[in-house]
N, C-alpha and C positions, 0 to 999 in steps of 0.2 A: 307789664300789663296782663291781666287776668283772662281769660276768656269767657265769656260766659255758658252755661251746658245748655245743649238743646234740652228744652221742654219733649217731654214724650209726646206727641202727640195724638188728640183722642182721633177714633175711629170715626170717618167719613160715609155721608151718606146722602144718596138722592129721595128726595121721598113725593111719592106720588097718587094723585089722587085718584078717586073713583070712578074717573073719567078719563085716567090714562095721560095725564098731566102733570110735568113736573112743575115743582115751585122753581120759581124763576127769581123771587128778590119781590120787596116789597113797593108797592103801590104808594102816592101821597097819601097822606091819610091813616099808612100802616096796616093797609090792607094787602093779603097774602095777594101775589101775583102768579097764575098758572100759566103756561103753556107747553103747547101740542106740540111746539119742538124743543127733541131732547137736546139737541144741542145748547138751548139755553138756563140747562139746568144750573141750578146756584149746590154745588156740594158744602154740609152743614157738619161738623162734629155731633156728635149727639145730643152734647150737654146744650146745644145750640137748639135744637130742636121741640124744646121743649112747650114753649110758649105755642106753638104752631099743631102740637100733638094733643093739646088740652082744645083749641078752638075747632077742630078741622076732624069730621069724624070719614070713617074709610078712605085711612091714608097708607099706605106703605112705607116703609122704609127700606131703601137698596143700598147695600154694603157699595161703596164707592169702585170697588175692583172687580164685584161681580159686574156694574153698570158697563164697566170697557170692557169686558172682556166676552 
């Protein structure tokens, strides 16, 4: 049996709006969802992010390690 190799994976990130809100996961409808607690941040790869950097202007993006740390 073979094993398969991890995938590298991409760099993680919280991204937050101009209102000091993370994204949180998406609404019905496909609408961006925020909230005021961080604890409910959705951490995103970058390549993930993209869709959401095109519709959403003054938005941050926080490295996932600086976020804990």
């Amino acid at each position: 049996m073979k094993r398969k190799q991890k995938e590298s994976k991409e760099q993680e990130f919280i991204i937050m709006n101009e209102y000091n809100e993370v994204f949180s996961g998406l609404k019905n409808g496909g609408k961006f969802k925020w909230s005021s607690d961080w604890n409910e941040a959705k951490p995103l790869e970058y390549s993930n992010t993209t869709f959401i950097r095109m519709l959403t202007k003054n938005i941050e993006l926080i490295k996932i390690e600086d976020f804990y740390n």
